[in-house]
N, C-alpha and C positions, 0 to 999 in steps of 0.2 A: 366481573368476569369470573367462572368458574376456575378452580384451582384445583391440583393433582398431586397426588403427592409419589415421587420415585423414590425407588432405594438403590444407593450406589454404595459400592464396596469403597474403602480406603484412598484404593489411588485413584479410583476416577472421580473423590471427590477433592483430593489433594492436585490435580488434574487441572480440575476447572475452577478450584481455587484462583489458581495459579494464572490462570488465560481471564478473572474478574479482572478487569478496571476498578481503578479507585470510586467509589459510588455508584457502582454498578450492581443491582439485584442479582443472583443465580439468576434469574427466570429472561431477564434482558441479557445477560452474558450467554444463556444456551439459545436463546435466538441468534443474536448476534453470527454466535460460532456454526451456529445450524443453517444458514442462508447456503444457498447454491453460492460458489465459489463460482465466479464468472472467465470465462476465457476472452484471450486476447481478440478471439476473433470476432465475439460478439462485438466488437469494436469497430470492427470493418466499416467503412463507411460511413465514421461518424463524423467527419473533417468534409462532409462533399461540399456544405452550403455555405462553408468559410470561404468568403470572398479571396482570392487570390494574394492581393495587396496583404492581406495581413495572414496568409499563410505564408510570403515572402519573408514579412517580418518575423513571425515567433521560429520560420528557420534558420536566419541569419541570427538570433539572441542565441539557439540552443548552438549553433555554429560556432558563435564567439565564445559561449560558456566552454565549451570543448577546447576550444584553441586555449583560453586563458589555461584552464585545467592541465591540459598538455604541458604546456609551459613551466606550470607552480613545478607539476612534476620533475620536470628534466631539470630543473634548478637545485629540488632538494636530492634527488639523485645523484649531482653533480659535491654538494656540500659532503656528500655521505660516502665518497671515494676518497 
């Protein structure tokens, strides 16, 4: 693969230092950071061909994780008065 070379001033390279992963090349870190950032809504519609039964299920899990969550809360809320 052909290779390029850029010149960046101080902080944009103090910048992207900083947004590298641990063994990560500059050149996969400005890919990486350079991808279209996708919107919620290109999401639309991705849950159609989930059978019912188990879109019952993982709503009742994220249900109960809330209620537990709720819970945790108002207990340590309660310690903290």
């Amino acid at each position: 693969m052909a290779q390029k070379t850029i010149a960046l001033d101080q902080e944009a390279y103090d910048l992207l230092r900083a947004r590298k992963r641990q063994g990560e090349s500059f050149s996969e870190a400005v890919k990486r950071l350079a991808r279209k950032r996708r919107s919620f809504l290109d999401f639309a519609g991705a849950w159609r061909d989930v059978p019912k039964a188990e879109l019952d299920t993982i709503r009742d899990f994220l249900q109960r994780g809330r209620e537990l969550e709720r819970n945790r809360m108002a207990e340590r809320r309660k310690r903290m008065r």
